[in-house]
C-alpha positions in Angstrom: 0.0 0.0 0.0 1.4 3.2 -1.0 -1.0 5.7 0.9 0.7 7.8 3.3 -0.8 7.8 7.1 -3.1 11.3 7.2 -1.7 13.8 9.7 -4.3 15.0 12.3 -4.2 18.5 13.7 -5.1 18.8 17.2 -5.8 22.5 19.0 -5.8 22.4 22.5 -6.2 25.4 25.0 -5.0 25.5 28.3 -7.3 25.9 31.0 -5.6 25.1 34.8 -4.8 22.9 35.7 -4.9 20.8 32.0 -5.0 21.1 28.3 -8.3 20.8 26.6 -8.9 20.1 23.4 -11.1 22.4 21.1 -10.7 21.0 17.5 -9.3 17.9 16.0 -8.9 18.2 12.1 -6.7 16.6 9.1 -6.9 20.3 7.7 -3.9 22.5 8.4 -5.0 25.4 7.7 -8.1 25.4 9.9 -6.2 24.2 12.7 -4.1 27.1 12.6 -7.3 29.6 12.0 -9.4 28.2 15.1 -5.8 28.9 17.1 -5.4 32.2 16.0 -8.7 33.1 16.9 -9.0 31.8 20.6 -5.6 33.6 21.6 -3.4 32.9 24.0 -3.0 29.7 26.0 -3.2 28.0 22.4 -1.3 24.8 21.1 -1.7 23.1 17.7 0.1 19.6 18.2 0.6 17.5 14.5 0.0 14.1 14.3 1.2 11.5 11.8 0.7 7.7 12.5 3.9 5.7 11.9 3.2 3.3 9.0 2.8 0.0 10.2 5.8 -2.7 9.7 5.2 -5.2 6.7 2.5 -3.9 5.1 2.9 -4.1 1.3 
């Protein structure tokens, strides 16, 4: 299989005492839009699975 794995965006605000996530998305873009918008306090974390051993 040739696909690559599909990175996730994750935007998390932190409200005491933890992180709480606000918007999970595969779209860049958007991710770093909603994070802009709430302000400070923000993170946008980038996920992208490992692709898994053997598969052809």
């Amino acid at each position: 299989m040739t696909d690559k794995p599909a990175t996730t965006y994750v935007v998390s605000v932190f409200e005491k005492p933890h992180w709480r996530t606000v918007l999970t998305t595969k779209n860049k873009q958007k991710a770093l839009d909603t994070a802009r918008e709430i302000g400070d306090k923000v993170r946008v974390e980038e996920i992208t699975p490992k692709p898994e051993k053997g598969q052809t």
